[in-house]
VONU-106986 format. One record per residue (C-alpha): x, y, z; residue in one letter; residue number from 1. Coordinates in nm, 4 decimals. Example, Ala and Ser with C-alpha at 12.3 -4.5 7.8 and 13.67 -1.06 7.14 Angstrom:
# residues 2
+----------+----------+----------+------+-----+
|       xx |       yy |       zz | type | seq |
+----------+----------+----------+------+-----+
|   1.2300 |  -0.4500 |   0.7800 |    A |   1 |
|   1.3670 |  -0.1060 |   0.7140 |    S |   2 |
+----------+----------+----------+------+-----+
***
This chain:
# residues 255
+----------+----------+----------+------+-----+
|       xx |       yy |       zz | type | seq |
+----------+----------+----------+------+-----+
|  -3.3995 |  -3.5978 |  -1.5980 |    X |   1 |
|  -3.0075 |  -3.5897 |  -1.5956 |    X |   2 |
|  -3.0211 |  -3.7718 |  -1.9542 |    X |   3 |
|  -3.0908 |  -3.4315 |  -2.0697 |    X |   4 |
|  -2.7561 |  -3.3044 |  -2.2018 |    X |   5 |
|  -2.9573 |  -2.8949 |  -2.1063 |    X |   6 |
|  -3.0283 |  -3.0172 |  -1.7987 |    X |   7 |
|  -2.8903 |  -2.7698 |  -1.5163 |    X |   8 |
|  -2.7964 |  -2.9580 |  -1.1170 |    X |   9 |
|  -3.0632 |  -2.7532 |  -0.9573 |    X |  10 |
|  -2.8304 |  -2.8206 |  -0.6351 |    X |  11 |
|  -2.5238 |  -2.6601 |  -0.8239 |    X |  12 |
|  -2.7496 |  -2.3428 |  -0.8831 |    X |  13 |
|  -2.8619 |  -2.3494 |  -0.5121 |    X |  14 |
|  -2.4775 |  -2.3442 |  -0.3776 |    X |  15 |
|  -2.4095 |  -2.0709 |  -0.6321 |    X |  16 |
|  -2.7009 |  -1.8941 |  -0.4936 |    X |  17 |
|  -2.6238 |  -1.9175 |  -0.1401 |    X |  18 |
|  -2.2334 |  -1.7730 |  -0.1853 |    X |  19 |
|  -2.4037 |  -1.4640 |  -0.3515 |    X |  20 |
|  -2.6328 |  -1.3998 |  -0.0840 |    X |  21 |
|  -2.3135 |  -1.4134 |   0.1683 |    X |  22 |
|  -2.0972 |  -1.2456 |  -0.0835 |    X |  23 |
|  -2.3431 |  -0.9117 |  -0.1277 |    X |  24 |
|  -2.4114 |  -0.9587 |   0.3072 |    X |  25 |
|  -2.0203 |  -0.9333 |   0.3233 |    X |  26 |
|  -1.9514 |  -0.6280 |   0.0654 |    X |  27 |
|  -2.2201 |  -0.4735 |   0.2225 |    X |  28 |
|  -2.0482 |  -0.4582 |   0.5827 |    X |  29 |
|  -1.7542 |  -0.4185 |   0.3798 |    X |  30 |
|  -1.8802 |  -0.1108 |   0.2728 |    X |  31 |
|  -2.0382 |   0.0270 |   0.5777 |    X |  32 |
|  -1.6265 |   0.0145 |   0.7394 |    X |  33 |
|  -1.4562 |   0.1321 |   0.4632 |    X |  34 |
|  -1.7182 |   0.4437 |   0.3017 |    X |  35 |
|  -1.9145 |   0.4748 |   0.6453 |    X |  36 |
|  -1.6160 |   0.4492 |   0.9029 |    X |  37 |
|  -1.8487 |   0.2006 |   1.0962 |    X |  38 |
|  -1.6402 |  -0.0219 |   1.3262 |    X |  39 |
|  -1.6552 |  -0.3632 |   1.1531 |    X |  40 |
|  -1.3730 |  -0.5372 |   1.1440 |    X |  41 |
|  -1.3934 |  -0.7155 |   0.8362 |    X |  42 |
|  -0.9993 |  -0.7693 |   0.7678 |    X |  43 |
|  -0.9646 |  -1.0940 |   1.0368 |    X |  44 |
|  -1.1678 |  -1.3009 |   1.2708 |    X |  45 |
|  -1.5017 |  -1.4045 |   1.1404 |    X |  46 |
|  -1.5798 |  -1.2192 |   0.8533 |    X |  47 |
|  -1.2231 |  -1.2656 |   0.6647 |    X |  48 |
|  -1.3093 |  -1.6506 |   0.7190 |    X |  49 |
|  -1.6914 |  -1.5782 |   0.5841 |    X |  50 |
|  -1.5313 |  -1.3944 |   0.3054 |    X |  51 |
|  -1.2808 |  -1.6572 |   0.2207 |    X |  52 |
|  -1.5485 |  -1.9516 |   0.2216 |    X |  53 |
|  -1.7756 |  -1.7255 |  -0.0022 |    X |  54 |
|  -1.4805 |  -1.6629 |  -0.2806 |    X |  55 |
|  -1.3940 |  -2.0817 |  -0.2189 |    X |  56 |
|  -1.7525 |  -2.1805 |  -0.2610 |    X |  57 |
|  -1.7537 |  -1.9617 |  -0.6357 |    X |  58 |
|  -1.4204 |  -2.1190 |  -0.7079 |    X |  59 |
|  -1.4902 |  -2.4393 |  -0.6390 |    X |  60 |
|  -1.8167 |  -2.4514 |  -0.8692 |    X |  61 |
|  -1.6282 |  -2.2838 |  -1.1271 |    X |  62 |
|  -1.3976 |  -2.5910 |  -1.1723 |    X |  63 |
|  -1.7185 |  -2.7832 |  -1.1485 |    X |  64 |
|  -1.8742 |  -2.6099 |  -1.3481 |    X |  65 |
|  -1.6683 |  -2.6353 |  -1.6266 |    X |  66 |
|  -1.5994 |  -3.0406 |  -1.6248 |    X |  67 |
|  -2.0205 |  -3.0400 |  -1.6409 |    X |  68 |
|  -1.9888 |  -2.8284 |  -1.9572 |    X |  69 |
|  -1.6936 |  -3.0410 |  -2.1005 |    X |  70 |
|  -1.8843 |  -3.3337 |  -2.0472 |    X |  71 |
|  -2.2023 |  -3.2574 |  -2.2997 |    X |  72 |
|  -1.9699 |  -3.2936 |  -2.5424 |    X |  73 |
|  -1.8474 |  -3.6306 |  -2.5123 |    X |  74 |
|  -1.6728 |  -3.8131 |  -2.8009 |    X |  75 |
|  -1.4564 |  -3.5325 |  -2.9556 |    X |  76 |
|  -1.2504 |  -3.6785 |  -3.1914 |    X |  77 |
|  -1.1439 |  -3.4562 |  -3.4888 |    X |  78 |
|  -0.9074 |  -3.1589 |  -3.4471 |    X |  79 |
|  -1.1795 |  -2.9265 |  -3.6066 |    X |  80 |
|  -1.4317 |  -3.0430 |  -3.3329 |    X |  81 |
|  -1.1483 |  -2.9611 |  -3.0452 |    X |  82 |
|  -1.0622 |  -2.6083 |  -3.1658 |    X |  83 |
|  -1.4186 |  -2.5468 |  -3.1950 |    X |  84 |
|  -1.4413 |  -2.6185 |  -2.8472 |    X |  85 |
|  -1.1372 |  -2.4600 |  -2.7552 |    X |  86 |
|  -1.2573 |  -2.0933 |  -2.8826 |    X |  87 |
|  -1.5704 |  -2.1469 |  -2.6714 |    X |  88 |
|  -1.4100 |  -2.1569 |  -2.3515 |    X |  89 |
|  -1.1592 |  -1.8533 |  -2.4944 |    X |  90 |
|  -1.4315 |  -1.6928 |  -2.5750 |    X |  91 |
|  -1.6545 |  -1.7590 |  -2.1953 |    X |  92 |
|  -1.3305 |  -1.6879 |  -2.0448 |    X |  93 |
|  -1.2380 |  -1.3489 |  -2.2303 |    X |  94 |
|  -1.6093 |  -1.2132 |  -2.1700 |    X |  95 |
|  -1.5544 |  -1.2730 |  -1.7496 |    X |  96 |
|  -1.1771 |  -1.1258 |  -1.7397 |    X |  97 |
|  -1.2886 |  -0.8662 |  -1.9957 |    X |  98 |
|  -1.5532 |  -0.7190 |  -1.6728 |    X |  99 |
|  -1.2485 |  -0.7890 |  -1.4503 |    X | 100 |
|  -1.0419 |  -0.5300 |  -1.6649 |    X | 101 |
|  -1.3714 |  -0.2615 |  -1.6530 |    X | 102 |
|  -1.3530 |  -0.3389 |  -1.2486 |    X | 103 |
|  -0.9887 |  -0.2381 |  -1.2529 |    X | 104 |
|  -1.0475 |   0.0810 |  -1.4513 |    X | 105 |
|  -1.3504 |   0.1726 |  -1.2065 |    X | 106 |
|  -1.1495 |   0.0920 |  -0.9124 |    X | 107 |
|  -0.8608 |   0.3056 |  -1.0263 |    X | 108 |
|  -1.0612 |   0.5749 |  -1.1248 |    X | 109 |
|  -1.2395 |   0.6015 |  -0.7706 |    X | 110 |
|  -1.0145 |   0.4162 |  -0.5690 |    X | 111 |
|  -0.6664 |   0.4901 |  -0.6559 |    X | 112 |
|  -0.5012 |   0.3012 |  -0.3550 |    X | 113 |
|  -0.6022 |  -0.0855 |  -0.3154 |    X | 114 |
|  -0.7706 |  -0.0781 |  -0.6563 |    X | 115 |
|  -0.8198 |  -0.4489 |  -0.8462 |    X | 116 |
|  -0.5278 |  -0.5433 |  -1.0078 |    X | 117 |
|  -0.6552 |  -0.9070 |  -1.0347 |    X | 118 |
|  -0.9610 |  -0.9817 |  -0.8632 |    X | 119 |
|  -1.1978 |  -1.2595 |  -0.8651 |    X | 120 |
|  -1.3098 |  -1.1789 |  -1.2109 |    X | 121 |
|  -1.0119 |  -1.2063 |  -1.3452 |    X | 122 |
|  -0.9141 |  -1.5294 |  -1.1783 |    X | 123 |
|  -1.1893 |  -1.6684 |  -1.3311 |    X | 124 |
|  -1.1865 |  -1.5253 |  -1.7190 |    X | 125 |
|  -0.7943 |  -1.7026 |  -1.6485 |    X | 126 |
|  -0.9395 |  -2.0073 |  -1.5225 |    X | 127 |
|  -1.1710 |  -2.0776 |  -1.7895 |    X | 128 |
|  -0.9194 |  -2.0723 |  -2.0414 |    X | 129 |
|  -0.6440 |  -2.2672 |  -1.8516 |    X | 130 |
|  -0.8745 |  -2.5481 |  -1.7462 |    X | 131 |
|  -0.9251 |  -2.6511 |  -2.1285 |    X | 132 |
|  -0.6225 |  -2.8345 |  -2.1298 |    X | 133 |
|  -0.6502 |  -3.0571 |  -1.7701 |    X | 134 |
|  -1.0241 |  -3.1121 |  -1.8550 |    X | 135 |
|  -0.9194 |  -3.4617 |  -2.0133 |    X | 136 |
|  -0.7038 |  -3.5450 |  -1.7051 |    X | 137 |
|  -0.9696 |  -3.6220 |  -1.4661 |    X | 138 |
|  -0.8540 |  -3.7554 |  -1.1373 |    X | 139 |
|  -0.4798 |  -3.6350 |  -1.1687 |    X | 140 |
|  -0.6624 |  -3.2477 |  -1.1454 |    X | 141 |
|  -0.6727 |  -3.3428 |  -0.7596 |    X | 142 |
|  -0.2952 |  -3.3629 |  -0.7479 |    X | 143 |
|  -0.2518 |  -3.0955 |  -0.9387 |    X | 144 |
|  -0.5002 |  -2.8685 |  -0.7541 |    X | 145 |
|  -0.3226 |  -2.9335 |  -0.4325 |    X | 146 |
|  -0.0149 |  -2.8448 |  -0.5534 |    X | 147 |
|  -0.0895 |  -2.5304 |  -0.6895 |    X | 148 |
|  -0.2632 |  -2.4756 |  -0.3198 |    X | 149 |
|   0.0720 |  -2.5435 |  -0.1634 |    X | 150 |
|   0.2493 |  -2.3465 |  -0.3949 |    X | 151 |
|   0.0629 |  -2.0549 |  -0.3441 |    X | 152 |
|   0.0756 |  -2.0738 |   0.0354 |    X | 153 |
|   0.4435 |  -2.1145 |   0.0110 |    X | 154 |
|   0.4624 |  -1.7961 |  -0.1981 |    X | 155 |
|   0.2548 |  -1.6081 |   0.0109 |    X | 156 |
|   0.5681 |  -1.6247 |   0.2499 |    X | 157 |
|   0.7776 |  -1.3914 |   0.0174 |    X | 158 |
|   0.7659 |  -1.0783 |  -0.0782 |    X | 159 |
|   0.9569 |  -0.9596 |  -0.4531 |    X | 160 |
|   1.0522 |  -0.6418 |  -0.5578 |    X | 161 |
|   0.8631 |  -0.6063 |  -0.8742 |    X | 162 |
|   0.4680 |  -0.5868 |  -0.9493 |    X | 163 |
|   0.4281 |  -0.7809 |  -1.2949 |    X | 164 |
|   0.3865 |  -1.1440 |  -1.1666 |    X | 165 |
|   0.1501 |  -1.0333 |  -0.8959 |    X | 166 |
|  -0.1507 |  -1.1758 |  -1.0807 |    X | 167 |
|   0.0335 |  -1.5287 |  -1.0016 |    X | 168 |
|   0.0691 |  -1.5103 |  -0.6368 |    X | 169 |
|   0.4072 |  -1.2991 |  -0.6273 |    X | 170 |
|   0.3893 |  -0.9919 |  -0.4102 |    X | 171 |
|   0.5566 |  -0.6878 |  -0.3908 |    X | 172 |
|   0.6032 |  -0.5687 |  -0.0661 |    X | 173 |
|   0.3712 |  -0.3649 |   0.0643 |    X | 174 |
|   0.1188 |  -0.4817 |  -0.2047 |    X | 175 |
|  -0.2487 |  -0.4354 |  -0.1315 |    X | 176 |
|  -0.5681 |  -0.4547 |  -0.3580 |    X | 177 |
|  -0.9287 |  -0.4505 |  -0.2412 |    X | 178 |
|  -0.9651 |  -0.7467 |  -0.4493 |    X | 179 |
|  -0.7450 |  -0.9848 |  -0.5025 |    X | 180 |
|  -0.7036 |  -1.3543 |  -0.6136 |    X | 181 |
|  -0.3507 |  -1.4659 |  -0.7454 |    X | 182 |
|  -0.3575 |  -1.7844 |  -0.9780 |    X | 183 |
|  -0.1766 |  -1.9875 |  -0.7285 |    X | 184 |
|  -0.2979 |  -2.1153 |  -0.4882 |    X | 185 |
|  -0.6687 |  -2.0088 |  -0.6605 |    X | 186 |
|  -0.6636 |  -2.1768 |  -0.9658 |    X | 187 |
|  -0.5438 |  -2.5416 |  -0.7749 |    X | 188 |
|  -0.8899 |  -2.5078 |  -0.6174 |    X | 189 |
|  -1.0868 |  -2.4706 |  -1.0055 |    X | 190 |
|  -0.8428 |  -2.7911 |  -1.0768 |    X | 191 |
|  -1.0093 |  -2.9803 |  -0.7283 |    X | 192 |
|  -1.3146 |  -2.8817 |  -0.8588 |    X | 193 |
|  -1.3007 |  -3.0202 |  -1.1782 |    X | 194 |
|  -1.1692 |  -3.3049 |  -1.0407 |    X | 195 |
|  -1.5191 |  -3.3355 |  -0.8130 |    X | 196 |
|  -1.7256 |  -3.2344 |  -1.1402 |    X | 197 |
|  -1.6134 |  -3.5356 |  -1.3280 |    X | 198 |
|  -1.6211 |  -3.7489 |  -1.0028 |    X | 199 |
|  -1.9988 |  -3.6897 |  -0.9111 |    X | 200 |
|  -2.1143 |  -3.5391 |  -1.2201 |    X | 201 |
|  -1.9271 |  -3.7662 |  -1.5018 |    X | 202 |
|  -2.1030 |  -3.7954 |  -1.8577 |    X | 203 |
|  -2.3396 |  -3.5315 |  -1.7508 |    X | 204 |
|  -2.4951 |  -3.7216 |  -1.5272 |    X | 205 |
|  -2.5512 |  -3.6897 |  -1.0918 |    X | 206 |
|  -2.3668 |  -4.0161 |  -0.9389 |    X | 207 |
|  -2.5331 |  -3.9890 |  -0.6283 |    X | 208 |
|  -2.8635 |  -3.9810 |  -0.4855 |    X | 209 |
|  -3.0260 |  -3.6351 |  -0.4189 |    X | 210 |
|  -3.3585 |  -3.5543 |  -0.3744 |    X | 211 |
|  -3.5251 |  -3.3111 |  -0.5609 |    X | 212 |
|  -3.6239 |  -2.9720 |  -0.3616 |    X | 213 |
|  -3.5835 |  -2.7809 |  -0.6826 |    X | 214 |
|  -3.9858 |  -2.6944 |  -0.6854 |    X | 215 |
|  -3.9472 |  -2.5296 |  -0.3277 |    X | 216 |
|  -4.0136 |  -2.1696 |  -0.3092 |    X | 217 |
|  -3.7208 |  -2.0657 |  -0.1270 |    X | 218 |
|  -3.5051 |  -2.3043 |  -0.3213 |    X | 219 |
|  -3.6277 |  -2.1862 |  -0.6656 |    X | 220 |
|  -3.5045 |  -1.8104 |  -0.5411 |    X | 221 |
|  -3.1273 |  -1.9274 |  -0.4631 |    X | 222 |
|  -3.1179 |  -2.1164 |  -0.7689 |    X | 223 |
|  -3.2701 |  -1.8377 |  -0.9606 |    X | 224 |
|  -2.9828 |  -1.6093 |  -0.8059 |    X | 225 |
|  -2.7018 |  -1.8916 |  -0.8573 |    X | 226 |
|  -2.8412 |  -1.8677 |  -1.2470 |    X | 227 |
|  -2.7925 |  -1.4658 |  -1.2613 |    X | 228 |
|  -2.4627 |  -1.4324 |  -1.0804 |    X | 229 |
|  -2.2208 |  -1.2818 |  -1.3053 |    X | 230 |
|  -2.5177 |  -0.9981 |  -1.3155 |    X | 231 |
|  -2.5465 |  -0.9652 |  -0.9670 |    X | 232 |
|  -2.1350 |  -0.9512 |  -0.8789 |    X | 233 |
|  -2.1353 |  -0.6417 |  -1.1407 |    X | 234 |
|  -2.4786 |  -0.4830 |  -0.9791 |    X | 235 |
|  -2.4465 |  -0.5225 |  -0.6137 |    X | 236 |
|  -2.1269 |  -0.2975 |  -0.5296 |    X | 237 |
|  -2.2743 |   0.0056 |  -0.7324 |    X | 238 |
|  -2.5999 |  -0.0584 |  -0.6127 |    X | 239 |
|  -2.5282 |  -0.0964 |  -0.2195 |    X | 240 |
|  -2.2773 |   0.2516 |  -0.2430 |    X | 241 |
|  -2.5292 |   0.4349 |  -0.3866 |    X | 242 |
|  -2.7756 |   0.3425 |  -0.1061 |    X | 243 |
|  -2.5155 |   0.4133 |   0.1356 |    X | 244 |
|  -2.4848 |   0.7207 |   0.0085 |    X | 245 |
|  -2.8264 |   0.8128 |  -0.0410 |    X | 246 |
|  -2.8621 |   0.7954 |   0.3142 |    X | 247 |
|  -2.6227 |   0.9896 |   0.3716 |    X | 248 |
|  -2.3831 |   0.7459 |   0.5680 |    X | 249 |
|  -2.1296 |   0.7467 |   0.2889 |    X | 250 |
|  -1.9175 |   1.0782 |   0.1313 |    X | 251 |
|  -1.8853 |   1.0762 |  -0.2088 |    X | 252 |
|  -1.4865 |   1.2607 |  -0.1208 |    X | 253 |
|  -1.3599 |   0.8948 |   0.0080 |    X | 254 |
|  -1.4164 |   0.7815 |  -0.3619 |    X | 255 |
+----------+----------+----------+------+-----+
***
């Protein structure tokens, strides 16, 4: 079963899965504060640390993600063969920050104040690209990862005077964004999880023992979700305001 280099970690999907199911729960309270005035705190407490474990949970299986895909193609030895692989992950990478620029514009256009200047999307699209080179470095990604945590949450206790290295953790003052992930400290956490990816999932194959629940009903419909979630992160947010405001509990002027 994991000899097949198509094969997909059904448990991988499942995670995937379950952080979408919290992420659209979250935007969708998220949305009933912010369009609907209801009284939700959603900025601290409980649901900033739900939020926060949802967007770690993506990140994470990003980075593991990615040292799964690197590892189909094992035995890369000509330059022509690298490149090849190199404008695949451009390319994957591109497509996601490419939706993370059409998020900006929609945000700007209807937002205006706190609209994505780098969100989630676009830490990703980043990510994919960046990774290529510390795919081959295994276990030093841990390192790595937790320095560019560190980093970032040393950063976070500055503020600068200028907007254009925002999208690396350096804030102007003042600075808010309805969505926002800075490279560092999220891109050390992609590192960590490449470093786990090529820990429990080396050669494209599961190191550990698992069994298989992948034939359960309610399994099958996370992993089915974890499959489709790129579709789902673009869907959701239009989908939920326009329910919100089809009955008539949010006003179109707060857009």
């Amino acid at each position: 079963m994991d000899g097949n280099l198509q094969q997909r970690f059904w448990e991988i999907d499942f995670l995937r899965g379950v952080a979408i199911i919290m992420m659209v729960l979250y935007h969708l309270l998220y949305n009933l504060h912010y369009f609907a005035h209801y009284n939700i705190n959603v900025y601290s407490g409980f649901w900033m640390y739900f939020a926060r474990a949802t967007a770690t949970t993506f990140i994470f299986l990003v980075g593991v993600s990615i040292s799964i895909s690197f590892s189909r193609t094992k035995n890369i030895s000509s330059f022509t063969k690298e490149a090849r692989l190199f404008l695949k992950y451009l390319g994957r990478g591109l497509k996601v920050f490419s939706w993370g620029l059409i998020i900006t514009l929609v945000t700007w256009i209807f937002l205006r104040e706190g609209f994505v200047i780098f969100g989630i999307l676009h830490l990703i699209g980043i990510s994919i690209i960046l990774a290529y080179p510390f795919l081959k470095l295994r276990y030093w990604n841990l390192l790595i990862g937790l320095f560019c945590i560190f980093l970032g949450a040393y950063l976070k206790g500055f503020v600068f005077n200028f907007y254009w290295l925002s999208w690396l953790g350096l804030r102007p003052a003042q600075f808010y964004s309805v969505d926002y992930f800075p490279l560092l400290p999220w891109f050390g956490l992609v590192l960590i999880g490449i470093f786990f990816g090529n820990l429990l999932y080396s050669d494209h194959t599961r190191r550990f023992q698992l069994v298989d629940l992948s034939f359960f009903s309610g399994i099958k419909v996370f992993c089915f979700l974890g499959k489709h979630s790129l579709l789902i992160y673009l869907l959701h947010q239009p989908l939920i305001i326009a329910v919100l405001y089809l009955l008539g509990m949010a006003n179109m002027n707060l857009f």
